[in-house]
Kinemage of the C-alpha trace (Angstrom):
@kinemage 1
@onewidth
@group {chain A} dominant
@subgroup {mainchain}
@vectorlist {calphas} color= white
{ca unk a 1} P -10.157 -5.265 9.677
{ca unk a 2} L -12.341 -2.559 7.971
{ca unk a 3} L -11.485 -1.780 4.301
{ca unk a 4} L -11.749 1.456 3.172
{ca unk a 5} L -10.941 3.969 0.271
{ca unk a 6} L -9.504 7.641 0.728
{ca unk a 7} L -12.288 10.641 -0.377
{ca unk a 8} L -12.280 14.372 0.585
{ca unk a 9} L -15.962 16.508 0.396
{ca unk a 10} L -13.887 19.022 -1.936
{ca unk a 11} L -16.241 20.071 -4.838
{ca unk a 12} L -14.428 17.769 -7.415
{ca unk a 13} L -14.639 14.666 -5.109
{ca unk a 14} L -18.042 15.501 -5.171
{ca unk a 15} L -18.357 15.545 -8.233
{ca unk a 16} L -16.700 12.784 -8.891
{ca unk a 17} L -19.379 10.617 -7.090
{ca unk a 18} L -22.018 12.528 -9.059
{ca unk a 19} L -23.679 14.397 -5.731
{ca unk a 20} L -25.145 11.378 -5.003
{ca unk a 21} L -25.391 8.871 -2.223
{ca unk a 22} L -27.116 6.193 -4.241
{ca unk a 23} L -23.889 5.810 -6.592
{ca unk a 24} L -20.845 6.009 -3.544
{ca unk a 25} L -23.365 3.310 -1.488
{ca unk a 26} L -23.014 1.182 -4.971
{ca unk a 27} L -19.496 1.817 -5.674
{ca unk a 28} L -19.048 0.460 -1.832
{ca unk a 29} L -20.790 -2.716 -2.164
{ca unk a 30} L -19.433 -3.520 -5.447
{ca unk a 31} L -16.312 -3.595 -3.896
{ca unk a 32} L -16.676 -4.899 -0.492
{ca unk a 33} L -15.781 -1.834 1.498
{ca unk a 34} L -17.055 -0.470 4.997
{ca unk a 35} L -16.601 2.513 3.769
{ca unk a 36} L -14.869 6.003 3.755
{ca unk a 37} L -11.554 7.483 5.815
{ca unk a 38} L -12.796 11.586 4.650
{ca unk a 39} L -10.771 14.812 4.635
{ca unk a 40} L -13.421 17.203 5.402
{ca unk a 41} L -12.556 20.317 3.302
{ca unk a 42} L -16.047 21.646 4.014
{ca unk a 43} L -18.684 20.929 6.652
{ca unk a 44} L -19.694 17.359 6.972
{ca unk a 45} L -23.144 16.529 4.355
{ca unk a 46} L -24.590 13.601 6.559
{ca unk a 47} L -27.125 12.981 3.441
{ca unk a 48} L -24.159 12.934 0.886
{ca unk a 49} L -21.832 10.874 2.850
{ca unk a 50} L -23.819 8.662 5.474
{ca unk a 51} L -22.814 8.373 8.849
{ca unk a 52} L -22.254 4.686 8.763
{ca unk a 53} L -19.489 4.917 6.430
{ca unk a 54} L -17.599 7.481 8.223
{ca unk a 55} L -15.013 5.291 10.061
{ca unk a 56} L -11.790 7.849 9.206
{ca unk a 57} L -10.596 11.016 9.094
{ca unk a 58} L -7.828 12.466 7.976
{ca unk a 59} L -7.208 15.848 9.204
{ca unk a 60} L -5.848 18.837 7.167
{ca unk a 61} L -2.287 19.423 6.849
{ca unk a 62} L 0.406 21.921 5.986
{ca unk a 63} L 3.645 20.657 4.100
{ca unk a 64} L 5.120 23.855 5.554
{ca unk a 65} L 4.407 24.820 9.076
{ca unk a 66} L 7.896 24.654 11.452
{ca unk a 67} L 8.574 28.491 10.801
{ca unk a 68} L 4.841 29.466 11.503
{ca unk a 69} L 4.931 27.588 15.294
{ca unk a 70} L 8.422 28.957 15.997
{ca unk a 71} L 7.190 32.845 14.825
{ca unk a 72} L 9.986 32.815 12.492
{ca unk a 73} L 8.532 35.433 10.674
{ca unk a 74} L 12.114 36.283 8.503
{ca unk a 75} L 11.676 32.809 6.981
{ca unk a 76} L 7.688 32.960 6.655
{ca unk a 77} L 8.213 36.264 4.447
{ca unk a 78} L 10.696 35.108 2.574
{ca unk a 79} L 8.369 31.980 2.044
{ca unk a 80} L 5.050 33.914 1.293
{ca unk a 81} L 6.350 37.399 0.021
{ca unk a 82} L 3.840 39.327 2.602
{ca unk a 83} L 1.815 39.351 5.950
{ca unk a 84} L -1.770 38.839 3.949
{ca unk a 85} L -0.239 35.757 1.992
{ca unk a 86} L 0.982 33.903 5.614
{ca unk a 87} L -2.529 35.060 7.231
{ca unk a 88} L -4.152 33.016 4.113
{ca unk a 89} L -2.160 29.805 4.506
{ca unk a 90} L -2.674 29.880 8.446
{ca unk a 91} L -5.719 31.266 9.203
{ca unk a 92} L -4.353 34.451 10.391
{ca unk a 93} L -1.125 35.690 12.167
{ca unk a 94} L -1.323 33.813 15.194
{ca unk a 95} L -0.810 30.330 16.863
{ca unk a 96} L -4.421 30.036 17.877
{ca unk a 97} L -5.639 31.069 14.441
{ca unk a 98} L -4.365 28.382 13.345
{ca unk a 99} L -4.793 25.629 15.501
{ca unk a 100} L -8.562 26.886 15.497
{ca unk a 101} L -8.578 25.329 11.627
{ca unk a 102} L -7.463 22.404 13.164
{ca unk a 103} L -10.343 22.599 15.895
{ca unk a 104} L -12.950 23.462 13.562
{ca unk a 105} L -11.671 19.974 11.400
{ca unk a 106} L -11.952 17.457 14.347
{ca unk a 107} L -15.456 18.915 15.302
{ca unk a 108} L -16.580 17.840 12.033
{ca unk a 109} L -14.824 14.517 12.238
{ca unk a 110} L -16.359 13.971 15.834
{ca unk a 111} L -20.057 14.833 14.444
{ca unk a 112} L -19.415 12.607 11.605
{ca unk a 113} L -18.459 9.845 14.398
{ca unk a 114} L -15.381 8.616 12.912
{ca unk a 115} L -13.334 6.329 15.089
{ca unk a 116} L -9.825 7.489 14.240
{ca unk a 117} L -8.035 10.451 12.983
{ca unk a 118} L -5.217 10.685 10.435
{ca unk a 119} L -1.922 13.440 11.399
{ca unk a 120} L 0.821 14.410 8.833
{ca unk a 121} L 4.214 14.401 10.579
{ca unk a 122} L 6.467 16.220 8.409
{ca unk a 123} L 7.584 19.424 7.158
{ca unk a 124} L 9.542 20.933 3.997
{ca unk a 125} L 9.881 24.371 2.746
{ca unk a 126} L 9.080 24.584 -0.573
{ca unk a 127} L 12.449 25.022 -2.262
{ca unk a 128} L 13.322 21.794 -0.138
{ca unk a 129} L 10.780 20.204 -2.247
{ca unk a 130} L 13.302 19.946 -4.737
{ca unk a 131} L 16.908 20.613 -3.401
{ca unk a 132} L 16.443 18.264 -0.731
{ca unk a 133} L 18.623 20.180 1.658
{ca unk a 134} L 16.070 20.283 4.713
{ca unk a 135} L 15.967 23.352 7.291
{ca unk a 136} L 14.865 21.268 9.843
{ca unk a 137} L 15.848 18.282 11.203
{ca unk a 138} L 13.296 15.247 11.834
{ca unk a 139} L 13.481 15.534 15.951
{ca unk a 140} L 12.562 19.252 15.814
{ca unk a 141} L 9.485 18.435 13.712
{ca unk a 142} L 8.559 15.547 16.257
{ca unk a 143} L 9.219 18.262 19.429
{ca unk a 144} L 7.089 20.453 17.511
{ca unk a 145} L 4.296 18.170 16.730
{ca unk a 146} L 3.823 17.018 20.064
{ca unk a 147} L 3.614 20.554 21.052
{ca unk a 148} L 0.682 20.846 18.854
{ca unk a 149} L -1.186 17.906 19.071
{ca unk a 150} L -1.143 18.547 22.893
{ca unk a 151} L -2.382 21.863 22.450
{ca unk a 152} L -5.204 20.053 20.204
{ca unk a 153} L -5.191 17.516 22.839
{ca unk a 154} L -8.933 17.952 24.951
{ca unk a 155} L -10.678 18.060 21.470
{ca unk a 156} L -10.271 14.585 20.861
{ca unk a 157} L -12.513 12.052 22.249
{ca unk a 158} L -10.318 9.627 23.980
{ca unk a 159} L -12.184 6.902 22.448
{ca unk a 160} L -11.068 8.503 18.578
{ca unk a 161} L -7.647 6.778 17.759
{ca unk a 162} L -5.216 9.474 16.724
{ca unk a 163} L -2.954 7.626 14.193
{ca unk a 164} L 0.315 9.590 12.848
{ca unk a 165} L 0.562 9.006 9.226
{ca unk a 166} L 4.769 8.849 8.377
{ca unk a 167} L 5.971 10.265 5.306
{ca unk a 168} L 9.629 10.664 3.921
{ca unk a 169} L 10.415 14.924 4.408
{ca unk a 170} L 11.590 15.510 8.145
{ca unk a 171} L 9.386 14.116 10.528
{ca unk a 172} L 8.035 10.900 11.732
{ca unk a 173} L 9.619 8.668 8.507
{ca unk a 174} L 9.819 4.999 10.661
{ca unk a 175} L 13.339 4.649 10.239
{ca unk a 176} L 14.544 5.738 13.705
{ca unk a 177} L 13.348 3.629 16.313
{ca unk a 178} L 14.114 6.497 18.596
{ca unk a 179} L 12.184 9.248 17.437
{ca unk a 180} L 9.376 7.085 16.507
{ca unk a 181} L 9.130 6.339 20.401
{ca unk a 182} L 9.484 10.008 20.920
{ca unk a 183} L 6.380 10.870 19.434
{ca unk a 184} L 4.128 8.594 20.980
{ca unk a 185} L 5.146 9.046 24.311
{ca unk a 186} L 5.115 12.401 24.055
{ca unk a 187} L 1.750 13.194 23.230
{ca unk a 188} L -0.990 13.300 26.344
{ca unk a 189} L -3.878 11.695 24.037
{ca unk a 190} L -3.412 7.710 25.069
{ca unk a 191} L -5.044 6.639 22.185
{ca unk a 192} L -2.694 6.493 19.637
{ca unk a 193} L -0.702 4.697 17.276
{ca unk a 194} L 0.948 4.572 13.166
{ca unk a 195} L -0.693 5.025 10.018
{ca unk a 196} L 1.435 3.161 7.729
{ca unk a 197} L 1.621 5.125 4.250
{ca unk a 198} L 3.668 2.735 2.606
{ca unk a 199} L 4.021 4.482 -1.019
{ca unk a 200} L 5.429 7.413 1.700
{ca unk a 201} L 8.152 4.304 2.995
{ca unk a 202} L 9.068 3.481 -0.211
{ca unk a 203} L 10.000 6.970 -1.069
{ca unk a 204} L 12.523 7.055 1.991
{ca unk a 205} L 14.773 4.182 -0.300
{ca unk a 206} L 15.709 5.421 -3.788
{ca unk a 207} L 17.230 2.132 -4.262
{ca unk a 208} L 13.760 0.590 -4.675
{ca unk a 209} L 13.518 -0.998 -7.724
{ca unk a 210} L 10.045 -3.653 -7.864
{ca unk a 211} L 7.405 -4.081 -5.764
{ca unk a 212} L 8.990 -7.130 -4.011
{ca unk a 213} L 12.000 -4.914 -3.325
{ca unk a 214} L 9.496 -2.557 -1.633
{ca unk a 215} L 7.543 -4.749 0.655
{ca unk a 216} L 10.701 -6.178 2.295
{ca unk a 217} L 11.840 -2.511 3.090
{ca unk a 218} L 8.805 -2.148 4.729
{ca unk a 219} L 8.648 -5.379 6.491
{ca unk a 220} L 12.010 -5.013 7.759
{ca unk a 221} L 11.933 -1.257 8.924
{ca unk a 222} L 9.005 -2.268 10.845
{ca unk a 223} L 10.999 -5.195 12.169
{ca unk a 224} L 13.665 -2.248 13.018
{ca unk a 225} L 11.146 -0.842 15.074
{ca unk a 226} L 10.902 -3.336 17.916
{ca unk a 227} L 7.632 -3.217 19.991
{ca unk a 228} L 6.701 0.003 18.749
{ca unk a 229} L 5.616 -1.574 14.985
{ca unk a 230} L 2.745 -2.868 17.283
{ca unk a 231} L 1.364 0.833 17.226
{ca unk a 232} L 0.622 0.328 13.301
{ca unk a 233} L -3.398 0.508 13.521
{ca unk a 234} L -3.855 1.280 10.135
{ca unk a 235} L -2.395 1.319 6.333
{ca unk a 236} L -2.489 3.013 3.736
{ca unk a 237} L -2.021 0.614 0.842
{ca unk a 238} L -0.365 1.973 -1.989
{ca unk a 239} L 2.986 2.257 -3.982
{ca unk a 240} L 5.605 4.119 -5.184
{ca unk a 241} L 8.826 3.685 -6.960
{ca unk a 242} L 9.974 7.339 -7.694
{ca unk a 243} L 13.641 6.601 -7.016
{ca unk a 244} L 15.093 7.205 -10.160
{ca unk a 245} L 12.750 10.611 -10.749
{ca unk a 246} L 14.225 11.404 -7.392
{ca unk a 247} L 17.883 11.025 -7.898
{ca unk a 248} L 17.016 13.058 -11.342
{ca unk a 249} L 14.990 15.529 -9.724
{ca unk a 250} L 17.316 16.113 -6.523
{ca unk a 251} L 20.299 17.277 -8.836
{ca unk a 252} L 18.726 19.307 -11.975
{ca unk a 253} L 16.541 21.834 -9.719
{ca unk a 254} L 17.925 24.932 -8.312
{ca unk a 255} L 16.908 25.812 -4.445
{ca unk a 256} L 14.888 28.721 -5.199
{ca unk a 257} L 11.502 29.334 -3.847
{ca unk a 258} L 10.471 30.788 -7.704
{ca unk a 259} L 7.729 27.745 -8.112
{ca unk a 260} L 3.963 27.306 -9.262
{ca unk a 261} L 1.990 25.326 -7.399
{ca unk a 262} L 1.262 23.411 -10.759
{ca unk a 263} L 5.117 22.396 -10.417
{ca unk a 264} L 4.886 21.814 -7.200
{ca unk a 265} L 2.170 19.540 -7.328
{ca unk a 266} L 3.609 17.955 -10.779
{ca unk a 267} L 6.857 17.369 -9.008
{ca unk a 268} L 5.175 15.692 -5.601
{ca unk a 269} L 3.075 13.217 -7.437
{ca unk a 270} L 5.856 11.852 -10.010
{ca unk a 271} L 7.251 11.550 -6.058
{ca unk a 272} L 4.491 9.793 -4.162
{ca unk a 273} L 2.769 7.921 -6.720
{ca unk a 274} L -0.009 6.097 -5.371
{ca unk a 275} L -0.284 3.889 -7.578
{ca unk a 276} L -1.813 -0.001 -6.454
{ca unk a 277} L 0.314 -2.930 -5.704
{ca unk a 278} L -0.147 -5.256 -8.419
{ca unk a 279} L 1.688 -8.741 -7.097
{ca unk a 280} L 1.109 -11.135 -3.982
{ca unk a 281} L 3.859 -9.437 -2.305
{ca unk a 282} L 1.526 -6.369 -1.028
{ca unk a 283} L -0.001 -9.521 1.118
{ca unk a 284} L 2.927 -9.699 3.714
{ca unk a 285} L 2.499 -6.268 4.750
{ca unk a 286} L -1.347 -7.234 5.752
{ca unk a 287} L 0.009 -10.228 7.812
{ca unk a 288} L 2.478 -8.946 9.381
{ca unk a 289} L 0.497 -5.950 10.373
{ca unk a 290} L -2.677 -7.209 11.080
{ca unk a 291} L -4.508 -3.728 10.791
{ca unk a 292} L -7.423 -2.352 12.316
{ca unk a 293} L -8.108 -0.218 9.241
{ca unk a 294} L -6.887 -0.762 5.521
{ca unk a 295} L -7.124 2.154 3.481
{ca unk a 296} L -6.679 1.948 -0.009
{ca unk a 297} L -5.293 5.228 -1.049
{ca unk a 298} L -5.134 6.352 -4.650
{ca unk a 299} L -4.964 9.506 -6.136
{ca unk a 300} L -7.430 9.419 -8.856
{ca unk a 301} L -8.450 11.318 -12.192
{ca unk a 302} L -12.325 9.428 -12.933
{ca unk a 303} L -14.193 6.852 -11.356
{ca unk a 304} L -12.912 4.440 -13.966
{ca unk a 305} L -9.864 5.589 -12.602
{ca unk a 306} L -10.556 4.631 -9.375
{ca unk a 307} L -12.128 1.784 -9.695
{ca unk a 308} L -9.100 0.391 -11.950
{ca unk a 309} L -6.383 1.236 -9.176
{ca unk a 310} L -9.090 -0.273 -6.561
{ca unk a 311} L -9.659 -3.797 -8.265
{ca unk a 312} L -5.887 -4.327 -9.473
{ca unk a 313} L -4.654 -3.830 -5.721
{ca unk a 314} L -7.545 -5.917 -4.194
{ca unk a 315} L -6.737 -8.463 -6.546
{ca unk a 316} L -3.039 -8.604 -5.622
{ca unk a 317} L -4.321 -9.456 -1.958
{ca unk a 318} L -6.097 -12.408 -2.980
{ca unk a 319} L -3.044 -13.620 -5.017
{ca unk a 320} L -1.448 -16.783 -4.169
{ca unk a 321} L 1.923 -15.889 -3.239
{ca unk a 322} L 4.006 -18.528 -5.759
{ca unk a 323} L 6.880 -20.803 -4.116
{ca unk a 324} L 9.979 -20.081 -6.386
């Protein structure tokens, strides 16, 4: 199992690490990692972030796309307000504009050599954000995101997992055994399998109340899955227990599209947390899973920051779970 921590090479991330290889190679060895799973929001820096940490990827994604594929371009306008806004967001007006954003990301993954590749499947307008009362239904966003990843399909080196990450809007969430197995037979790259975003399971159960509550509703929607909870190949380790800002939130905002993305983004993260697992319960996941690739995944404000989420989580994994 490789262990590994989320980073993008967006200017703050950058930043973050000071520019400078010397201080992520230390930050890596202090804590026992193999290294990076990247989001490449720029052209791969081979001196900034080596090649032999590059073992992920995960892709760029849109939180909104469904109208876009269709050409529903009554919905897209009354999204974006205007042509020039929707050519922004996509790339241009086309299909093939934007898939080539898409292209133009795995190139960089495959130069950087990275062994798998992450893909969001979901999608949410943005006053669904909030109201919760979803356009589309979770099988159309599958049918769609086959059609897509096929169309991606002969960039991928077949030996480059592609690993579809779930998450709790429409789309691949885990909790339908069905649709689960819809997705990864449907898509012509062999390779495949489940990134596990657990924080992104947790927010599917608004009943969730402790961390121990949490891991069983993973462990047993897995369970739920059958044989296709062998296709987990990697996590991402990290929780959330938004329920009760979710039943809050679901009821006290209107379902208007009149948002910032400040709001937007304020509103998403009291959602999906990412904060670390603090008890020996985060443990049974790992055993039961048996993962190629741990990632742990924090959203983070400083590298004290960081490295506080990083060392309370890897801590809980080396608790002794305690016979009550």
């Amino acid at each position: 199992m490789l262990q590994l921590v989320n980073l993008s090479n967006y200017v703050t991330d950058n930043e973050l690490i000071g520019n400078s290889p010397e201080r992520l190679k230390e930050f890596l060895e202090r804590y026992n990692l193999d290294g990076l799973e990247m989001m490449f929001c720029a052209p791969w820096n081979a001196y900034l972030h080596k090649p032999e940490w590059m073992h992920g990827c995960h892709l760029r994604f849109w939180p909104w796309w469904l109208d876009f594929w269709r050409g529903d371009q009554q919905a897209l306008l009354k999204q974006f307000g205007n042509q020039e806004s929707i050519n922004d967001c996509y790339g241009g007006p086309t299909r093939e504009d934007w898939l080539g954003i898409y292209r133009e990301n795995i190139r960089s993954a495959k130069q950087a050599g990275v062994k798998y590749l992450v893909f969001h499947v979901s999608h949410v307008r943005l006053p669904e954000l909030f109201s919760w009362q979803f356009s589309a239904t979770s099988r159309a966003v599958i049918e769609a995101t086959i059609e897509v990843v096929n169309a991606l399909a002969t960039e991928i080196p077949q030996d480059t997992a592609l690993l579809f990450e779930n998450l709790w809007w429409p789309g691949l969430t885990l909790k339908d055994k069905e649709l689960t197995a819809l997705l990864l037979d449907g898509v012509t790259h062999r390779n495949v399998g489940i990134m596990l975003d657990t924080g992104h399971l947790m927010n599917t159960n608004l009943e969730l109340r402790t961390e121990t509550d949490g891991v069983d509703y993973i462990l047993k929607t897995l369970e739920n899955l059958g044989s296709y909870s062998k296709y987990v190949r990697g996590i991402h380790l990290h929780k959330s227990l938004s329920g009760k800002y979710l039943r809050h939130s679901r009821t006290s905002k209107p379902g208007t599209s009149d948002y910032t993305m400040e709001e937007v983004m304020n509103h998403v993260l009291k959602i999906d947390q990412h904060l670390p697992f603090t008890t020996a319960a985060s443990r049974k996941i790992i055993d039961y899973v048996q993962p190629e690739f741990l990632v742990h995944e924090f959203m983070y404000k400083s590298m004290s920051d960081w490295e506080q989420k990083l060392g309370q989580q890897q801590q809980s994994l080396t608790l002794k779970q305690i016979a009550i």
